[in-house]
N, C-alpha and C positions, 0 to 999 in steps of 0.2 A: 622121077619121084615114084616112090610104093606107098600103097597102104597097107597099112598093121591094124590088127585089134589087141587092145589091151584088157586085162578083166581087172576090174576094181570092185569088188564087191562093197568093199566101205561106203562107196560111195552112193548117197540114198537121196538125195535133194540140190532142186535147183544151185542153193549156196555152193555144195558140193563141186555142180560143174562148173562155175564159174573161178571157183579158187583153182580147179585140175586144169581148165582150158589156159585160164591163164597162168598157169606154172610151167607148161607144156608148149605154149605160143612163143615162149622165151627162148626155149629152146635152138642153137642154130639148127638148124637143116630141117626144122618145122615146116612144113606149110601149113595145112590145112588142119584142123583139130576137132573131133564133135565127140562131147560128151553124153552120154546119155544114162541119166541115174538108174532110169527105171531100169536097164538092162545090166548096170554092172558096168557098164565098158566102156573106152576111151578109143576112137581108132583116129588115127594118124596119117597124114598121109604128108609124107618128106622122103629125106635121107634114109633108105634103112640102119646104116652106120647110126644113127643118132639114137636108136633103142635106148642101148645103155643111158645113154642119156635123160631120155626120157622117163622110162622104169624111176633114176634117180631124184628128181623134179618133182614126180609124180609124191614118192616115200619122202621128200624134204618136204610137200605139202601137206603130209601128215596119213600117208593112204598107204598101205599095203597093197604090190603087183607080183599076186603068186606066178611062179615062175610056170 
C-alpha cells in the first residue's frame, strides 16, 4: 500500500469530506482515506493503480482534481 495526496480545492466543509471519503472508500484498492477541507486535499493510502480511479469518484462526486 502507498500513499497519495490529492488536491481538491472545491472542496470547503465537513459535508464536503464526508461525500469525497465516502466516494473514494468504494473504491477497490482503497484503504485508508482522510479528507481535509481546510487544506484542499484527499490523501489516500491503497493501490497506487487505483488513482485513476479515484481522481474519477472523486469528479462523479461533483469535485474537480487538477491534474
Amino acid at each position: 500500500m502507498n500513499e497519495y495526496t490529492l488536491e481538491v480545492p472545491a472542496m470547503t466543509c465537513e459535508g464536503c469530506e464526508i461525500v469525497i471519503t465516502g466516494a473514494v472508500t468504494a473504491v477497490p484498492g482503497v484503504g485508508r482515506v482522510e479528507a481535509d477541507a481546510e487544506a484542499g486535499r484527499v490523501t489516500i493510502n491503497g493501490d497506487p493503480s487505483a488513482e485513476p480511479r479515484v481522481r474519477n469518484a472523486i469528479e462523479e462526486a461533483g469535485y474537480d482534481v487538477p491534474e
